[in-house]
C-alpha positions as CSV (number, residue, x, y, z in Angstrom):
1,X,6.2,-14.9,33.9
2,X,5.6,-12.6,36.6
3,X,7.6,-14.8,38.9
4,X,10.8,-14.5,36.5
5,X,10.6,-18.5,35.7
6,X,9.9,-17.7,31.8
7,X,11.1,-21.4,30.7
8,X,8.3,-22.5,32.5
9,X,6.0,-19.4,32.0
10,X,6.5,-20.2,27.8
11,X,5.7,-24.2,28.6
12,X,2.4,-23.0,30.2
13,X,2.0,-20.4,27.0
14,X,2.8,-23.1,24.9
15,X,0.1,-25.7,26.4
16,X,-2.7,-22.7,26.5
17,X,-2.1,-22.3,23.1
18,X,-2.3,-25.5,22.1
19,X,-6.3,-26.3,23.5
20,X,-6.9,-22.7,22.4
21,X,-6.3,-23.7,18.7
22,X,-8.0,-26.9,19.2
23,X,-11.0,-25.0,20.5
24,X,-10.6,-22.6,17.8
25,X,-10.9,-24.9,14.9
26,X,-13.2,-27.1,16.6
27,X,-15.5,-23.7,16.7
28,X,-14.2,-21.1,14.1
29,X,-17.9,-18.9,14.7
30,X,-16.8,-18.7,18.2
31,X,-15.8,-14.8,18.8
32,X,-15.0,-16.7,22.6
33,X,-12.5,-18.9,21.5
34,X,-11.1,-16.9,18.7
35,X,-10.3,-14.3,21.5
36,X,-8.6,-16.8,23.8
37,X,-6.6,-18.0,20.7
38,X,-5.6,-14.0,20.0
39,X,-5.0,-14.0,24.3
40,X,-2.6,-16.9,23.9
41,X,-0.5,-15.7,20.8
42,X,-0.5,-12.3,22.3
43,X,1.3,-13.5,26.1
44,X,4.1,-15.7,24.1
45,X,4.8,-12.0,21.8
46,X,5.1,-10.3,25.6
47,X,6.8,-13.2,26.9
48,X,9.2,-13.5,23.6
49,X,9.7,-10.3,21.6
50,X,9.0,-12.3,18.4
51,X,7.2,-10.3,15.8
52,X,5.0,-13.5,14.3
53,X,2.9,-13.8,17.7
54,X,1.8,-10.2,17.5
55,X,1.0,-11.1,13.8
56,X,-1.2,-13.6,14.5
57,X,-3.1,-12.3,17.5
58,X,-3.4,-9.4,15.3
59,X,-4.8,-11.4,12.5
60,X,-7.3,-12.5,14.9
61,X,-8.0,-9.2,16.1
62,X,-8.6,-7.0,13.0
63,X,-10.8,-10.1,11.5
64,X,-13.3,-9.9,15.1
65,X,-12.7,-6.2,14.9
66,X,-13.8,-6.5,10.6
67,X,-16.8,-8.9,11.9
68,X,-18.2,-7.1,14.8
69,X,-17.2,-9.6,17.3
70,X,-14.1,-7.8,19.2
71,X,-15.8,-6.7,22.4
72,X,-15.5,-2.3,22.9
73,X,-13.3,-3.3,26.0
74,X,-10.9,-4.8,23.4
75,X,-11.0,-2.3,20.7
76,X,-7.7,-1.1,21.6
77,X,-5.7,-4.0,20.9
78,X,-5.8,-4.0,17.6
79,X,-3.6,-0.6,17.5
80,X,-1.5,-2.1,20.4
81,X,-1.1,-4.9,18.5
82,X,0.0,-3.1,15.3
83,X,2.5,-1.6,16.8
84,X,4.1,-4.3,18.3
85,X,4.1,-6.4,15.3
86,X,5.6,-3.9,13.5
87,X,3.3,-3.4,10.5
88,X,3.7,0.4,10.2
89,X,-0.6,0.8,10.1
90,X,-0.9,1.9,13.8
91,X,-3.9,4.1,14.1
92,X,-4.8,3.5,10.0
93,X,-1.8,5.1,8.8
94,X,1.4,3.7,6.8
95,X,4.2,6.2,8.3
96,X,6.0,8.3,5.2
């Protein structure tokens, strides 16, 4: 991506994501593999724009966040990824 090559930057995305859901359903109590599945979603909404990736890596966030399984380091994504999926509860709060 960083290379400007994003055909090829969204097939890598794409195959990431792939053994990251495998992994994920194959261990569902892993807060590991849950995160790399949240990762994965997460770089193909950077890489696309498209409001349904940020949905579903923040899905995955606020449910490790709920659990106490999203690492401190990590706590901010789940505003960061509010915002970019557009849900209007950035910070807790629906805007008026």
């Amino acid at each position: 991506m960083a290379a400007g090559d994003l055909k090829s930057a969204r097939e890598r995305f794409e195959q990431s994501l792939e053994i990251d859901q495998r992994l994920a359903k194959a261990n569902p109590s892993s807060a590991a593999a849950q995160r790399d599945l949240m990762v994965s979603y997460a770089k193909l909404g950077q890489l696309t724009g498209e409001k349904d990736w940020w949905r579903k890596a923040l899905e995955i966030a606020e449910r490790l966040n709920r659990d106490g399984h999203l690492p401190p380091r990590d706590a901010w994504m789940v505003d960061d990824f509010r915002h970019k999926a557009g849900s209007g509860k950035e910070g807790g709060q629906t805007p008026q």
